[in-house]
Backbone bond lengths (Angstrom), bond angles and torsions (degrees), N, CA, C in turn:
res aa  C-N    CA-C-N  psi(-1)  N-CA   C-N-CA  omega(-1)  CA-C   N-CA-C  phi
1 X - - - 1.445 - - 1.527 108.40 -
2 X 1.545 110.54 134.31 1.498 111.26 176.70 1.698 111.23 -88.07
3 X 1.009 113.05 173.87 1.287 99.64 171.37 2.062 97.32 -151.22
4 X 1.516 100.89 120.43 1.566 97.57 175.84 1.287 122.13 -109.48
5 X 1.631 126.10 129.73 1.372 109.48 157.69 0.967 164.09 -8.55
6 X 1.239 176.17 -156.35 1.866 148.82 113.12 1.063 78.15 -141.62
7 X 1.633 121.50 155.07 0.906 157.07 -142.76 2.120 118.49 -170.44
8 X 1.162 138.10 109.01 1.096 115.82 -175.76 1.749 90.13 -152.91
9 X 1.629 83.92 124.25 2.044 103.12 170.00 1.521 106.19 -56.40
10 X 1.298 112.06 -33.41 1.882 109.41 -178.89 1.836 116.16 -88.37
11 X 1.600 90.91 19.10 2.012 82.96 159.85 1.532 85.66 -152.29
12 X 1.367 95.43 169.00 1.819 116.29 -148.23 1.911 78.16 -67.36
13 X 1.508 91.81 157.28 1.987 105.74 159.74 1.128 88.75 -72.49
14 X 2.050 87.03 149.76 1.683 100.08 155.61 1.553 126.10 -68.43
15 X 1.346 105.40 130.65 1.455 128.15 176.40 1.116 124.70 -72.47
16 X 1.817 118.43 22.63 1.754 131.47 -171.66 1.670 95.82 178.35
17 X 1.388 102.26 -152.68 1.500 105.03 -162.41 1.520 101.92 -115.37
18 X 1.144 108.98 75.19 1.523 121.90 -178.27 1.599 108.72 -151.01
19 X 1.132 108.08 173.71 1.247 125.25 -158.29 1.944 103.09 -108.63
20 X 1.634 117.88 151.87 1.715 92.39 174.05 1.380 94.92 -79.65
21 X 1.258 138.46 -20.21 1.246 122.52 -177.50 2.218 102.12 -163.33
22 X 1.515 100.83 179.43 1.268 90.91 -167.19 1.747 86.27 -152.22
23 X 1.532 114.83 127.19 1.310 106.66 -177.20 1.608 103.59 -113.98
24 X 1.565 107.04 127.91 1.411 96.35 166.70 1.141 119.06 -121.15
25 X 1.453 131.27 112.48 1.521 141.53 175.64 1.847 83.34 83.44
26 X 1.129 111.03 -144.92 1.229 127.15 -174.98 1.893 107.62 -78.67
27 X 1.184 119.73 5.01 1.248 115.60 175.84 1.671 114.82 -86.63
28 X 1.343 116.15 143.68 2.115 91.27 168.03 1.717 95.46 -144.09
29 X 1.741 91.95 130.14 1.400 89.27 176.05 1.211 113.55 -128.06
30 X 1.606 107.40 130.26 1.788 113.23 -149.42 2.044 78.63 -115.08
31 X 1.491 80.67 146.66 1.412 136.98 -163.32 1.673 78.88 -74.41
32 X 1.586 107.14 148.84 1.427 118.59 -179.42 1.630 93.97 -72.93
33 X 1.643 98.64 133.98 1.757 93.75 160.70 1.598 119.31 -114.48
34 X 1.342 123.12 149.49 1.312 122.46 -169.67 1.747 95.37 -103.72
35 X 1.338 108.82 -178.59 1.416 109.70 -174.70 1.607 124.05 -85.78
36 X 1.401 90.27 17.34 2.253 100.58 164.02 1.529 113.82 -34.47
37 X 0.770 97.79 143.35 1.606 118.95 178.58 1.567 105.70 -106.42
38 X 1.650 111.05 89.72 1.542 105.04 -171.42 1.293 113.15 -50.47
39 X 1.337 148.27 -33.51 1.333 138.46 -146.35 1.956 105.29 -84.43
40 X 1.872 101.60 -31.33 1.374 125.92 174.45 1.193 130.72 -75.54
41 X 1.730 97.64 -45.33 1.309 124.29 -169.53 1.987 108.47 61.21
42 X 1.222 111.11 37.10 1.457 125.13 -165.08 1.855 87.06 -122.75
43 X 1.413 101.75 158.44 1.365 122.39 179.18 1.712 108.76 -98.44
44 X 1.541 111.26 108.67 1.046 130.82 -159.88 2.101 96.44 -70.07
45 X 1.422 123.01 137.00 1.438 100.48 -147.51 2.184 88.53 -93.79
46 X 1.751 99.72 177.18 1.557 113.69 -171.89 1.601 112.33 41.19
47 X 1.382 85.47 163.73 1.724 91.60 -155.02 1.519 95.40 -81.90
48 X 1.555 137.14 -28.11 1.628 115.39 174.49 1.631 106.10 -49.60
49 X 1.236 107.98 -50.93 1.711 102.25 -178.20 1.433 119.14 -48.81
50 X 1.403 110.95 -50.28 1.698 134.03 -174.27 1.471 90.69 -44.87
51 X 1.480 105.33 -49.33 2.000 104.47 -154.02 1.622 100.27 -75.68
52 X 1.228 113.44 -34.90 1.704 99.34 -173.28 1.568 109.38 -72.22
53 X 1.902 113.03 -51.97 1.151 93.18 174.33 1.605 121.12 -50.90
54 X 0.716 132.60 -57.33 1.511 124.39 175.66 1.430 113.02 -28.93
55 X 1.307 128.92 -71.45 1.372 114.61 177.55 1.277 122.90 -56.33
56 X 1.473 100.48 -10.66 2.424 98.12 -177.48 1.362 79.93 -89.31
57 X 1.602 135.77 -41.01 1.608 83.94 -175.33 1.607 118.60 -114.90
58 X 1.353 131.10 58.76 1.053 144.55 165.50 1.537 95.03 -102.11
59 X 1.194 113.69 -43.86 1.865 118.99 163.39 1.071 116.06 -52.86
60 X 1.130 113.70 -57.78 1.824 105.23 -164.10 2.003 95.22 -78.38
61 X 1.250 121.05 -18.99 1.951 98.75 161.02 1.196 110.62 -78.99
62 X 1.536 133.89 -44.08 1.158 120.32 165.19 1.243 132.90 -43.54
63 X 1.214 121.77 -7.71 1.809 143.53 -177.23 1.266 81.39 -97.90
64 X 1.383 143.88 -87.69 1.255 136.77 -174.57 1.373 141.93 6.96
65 X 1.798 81.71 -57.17 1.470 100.57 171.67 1.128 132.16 -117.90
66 X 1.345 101.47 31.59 1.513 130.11 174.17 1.608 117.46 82.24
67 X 1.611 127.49 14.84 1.103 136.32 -169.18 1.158 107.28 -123.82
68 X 1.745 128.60 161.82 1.049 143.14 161.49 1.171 132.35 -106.86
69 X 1.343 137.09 161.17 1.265 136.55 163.67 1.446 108.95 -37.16
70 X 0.951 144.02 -95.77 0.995 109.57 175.18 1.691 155.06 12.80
71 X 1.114 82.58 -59.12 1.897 101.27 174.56 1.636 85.64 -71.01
72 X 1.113 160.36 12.21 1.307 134.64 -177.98 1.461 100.76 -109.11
73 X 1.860 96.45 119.37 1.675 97.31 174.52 1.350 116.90 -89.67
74 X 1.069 130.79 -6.58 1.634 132.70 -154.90 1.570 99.34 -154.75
75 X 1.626 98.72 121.09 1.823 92.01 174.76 1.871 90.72 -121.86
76 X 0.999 121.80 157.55 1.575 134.82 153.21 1.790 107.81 -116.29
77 X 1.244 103.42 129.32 1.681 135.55 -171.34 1.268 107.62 -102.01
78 X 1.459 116.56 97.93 1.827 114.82 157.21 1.334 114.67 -79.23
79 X 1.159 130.98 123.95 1.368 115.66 154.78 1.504 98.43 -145.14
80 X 1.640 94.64 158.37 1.733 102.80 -171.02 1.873 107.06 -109.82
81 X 1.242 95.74 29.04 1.720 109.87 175.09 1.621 114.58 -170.40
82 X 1.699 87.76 97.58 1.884 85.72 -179.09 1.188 129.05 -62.80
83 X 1.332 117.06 -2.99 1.326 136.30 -174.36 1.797 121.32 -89.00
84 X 1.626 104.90 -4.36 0.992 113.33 140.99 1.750 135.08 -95.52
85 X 1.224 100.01 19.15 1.491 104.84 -161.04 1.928 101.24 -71.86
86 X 1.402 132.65 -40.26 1.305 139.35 178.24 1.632 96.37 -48.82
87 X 1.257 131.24 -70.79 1.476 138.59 175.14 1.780 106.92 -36.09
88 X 1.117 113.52 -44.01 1.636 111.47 173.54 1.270 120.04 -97.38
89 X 1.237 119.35 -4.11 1.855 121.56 144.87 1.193 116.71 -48.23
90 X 1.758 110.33 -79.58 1.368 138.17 163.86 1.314 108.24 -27.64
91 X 1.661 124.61 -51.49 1.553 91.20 -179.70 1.547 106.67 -122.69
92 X 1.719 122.20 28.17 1.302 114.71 166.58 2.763 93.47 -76.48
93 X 1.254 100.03 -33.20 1.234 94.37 -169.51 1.647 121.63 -85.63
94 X 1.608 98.53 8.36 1.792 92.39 144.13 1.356 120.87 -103.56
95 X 1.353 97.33 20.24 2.203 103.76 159.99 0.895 125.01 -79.81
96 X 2.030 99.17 -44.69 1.527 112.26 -154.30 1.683 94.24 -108.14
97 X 1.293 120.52 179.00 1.362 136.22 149.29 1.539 112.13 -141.82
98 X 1.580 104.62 150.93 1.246 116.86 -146.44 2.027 100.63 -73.42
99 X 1.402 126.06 156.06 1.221 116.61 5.60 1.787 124.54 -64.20
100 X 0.954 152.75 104.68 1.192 144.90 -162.86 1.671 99.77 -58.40
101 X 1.601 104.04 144.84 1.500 105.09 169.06 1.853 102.97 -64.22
102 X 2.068 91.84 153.27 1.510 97.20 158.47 1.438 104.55 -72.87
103 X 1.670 96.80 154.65 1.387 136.80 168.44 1.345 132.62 -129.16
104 X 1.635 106.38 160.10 1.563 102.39 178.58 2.163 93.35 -149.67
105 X 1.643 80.22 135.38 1.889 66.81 -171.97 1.515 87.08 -119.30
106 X 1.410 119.49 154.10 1.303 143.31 167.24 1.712 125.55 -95.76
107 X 0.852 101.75 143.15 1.611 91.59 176.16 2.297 96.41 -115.57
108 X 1.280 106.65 133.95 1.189 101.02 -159.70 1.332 92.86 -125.66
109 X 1.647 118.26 -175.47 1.309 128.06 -163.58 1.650 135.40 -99.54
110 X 2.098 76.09 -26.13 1.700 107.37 173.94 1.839 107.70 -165.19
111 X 0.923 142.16 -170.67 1.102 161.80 -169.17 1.549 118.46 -136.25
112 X 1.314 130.39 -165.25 1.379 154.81 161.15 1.616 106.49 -92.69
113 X 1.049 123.60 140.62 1.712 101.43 161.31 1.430 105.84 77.41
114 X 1.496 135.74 -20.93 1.115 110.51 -138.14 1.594 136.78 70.55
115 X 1.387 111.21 0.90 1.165 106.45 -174.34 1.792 117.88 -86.20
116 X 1.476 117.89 -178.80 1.163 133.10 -137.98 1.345 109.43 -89.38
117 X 1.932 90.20 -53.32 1.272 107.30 -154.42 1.951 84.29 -130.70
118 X 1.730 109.35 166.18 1.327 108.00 168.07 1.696 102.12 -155.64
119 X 1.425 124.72 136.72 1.702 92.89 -168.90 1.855 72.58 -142.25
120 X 1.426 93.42 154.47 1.670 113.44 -173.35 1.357 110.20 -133.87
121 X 1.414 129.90 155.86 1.872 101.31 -152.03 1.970 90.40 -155.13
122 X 0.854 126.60 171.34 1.680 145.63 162.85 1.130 94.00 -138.48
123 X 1.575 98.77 134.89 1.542 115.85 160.10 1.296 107.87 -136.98
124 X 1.637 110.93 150.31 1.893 128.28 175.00 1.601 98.88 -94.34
125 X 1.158 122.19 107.34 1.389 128.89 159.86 1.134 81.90 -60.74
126 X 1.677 112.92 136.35 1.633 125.17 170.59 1.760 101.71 -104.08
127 X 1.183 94.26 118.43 1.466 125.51 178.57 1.709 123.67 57.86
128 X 1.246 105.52 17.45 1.793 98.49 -166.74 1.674 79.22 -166.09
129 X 1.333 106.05 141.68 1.595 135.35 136.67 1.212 126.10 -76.72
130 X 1.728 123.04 120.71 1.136 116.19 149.62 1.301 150.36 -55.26
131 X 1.571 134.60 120.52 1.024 121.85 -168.20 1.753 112.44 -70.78
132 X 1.469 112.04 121.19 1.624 82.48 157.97 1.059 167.99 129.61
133 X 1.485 87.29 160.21 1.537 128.10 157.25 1.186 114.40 -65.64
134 X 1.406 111.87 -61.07 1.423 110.89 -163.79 1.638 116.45 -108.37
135 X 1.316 117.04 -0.30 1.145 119.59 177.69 2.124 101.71 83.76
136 X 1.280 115.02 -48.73 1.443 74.52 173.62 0.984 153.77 -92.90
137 X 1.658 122.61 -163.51 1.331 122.92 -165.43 1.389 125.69 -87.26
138 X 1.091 113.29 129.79 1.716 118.83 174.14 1.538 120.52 -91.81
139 X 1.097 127.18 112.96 1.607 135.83 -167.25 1.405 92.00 -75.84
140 X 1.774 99.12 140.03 1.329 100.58 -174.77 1.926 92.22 -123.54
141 X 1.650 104.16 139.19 1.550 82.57 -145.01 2.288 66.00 -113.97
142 X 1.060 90.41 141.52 1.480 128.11 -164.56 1.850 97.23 -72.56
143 X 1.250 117.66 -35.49 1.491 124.65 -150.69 1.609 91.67 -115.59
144 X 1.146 133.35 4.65 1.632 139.11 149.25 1.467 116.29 -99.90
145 X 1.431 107.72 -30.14 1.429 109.72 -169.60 1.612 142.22 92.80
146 X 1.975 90.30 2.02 1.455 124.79 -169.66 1.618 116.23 -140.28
């Protein structure tokens, strides 16, 4: 099994020795993102702000590697106040459309940054890997096994 990097200029660099995401075979598992403002690399301020940036750039690596929100079956939710959790329902579900991936949200002690919110995700590229280099897709043909 190979395992490739992803990499994307439209979500913040990693801030340690990790990857924004790491795809293996048709699986991709993106690196928790906090509410950075890639272009700043600054913490975009309150948690409605925190929560969207986070989903624009869990999108733009999932673009990376040729996938969308969508394709994400499994998210994990940091936040360090459960009492914002209704506000990050409300606007985690103008990301997603249903079936919505399972979830599990945490209420935590601190963040990165200081930030609010932190969400970490698996996604099934459905039927093809992205290359890449080039961004496209490689058909993965079911009846070879490759």
């Amino acid at each position: 099994m190979t395992k490739d990097a992803i990499h994307s200029p439209d979500a913040p660099a990693a801030i340690g020795p990790y990857s924004q995401a790491i795809r293996a075979g048709h699986t991709l598992y993106l690196s928790g993102q906090i509410g950075l403002d890639p272009k700043t690399m600054t913490m975009v301020e309150g948690v409605d702000a925190q929560a969207h940036q986070v989903f624009r750039n869990l999108r733009a690596v999932a673009a990376a590697a040729g996938g969308r929100l969508d394709d994400i079956v499994k998210l994990s939710i940091l936040m360090t106040n459960l009492g914002d959790f209704a506000k990050v329902n409300e606007i985690m579900a103008t990301y997603f459309s249903t079936p919505y991936p399972a979830r599990a949200t945490y209420q935590v002690a601190a963040l990165p940054r200081g930030g609010l919110i932190e969400v970490e995700a698996v996604a099934v590229l459905p039927g093809a890997a992205a290359n890449p280099q080039t961004g496209a897709r490689e058909t993965f043909d079911q009846t070879k096994g490759q």
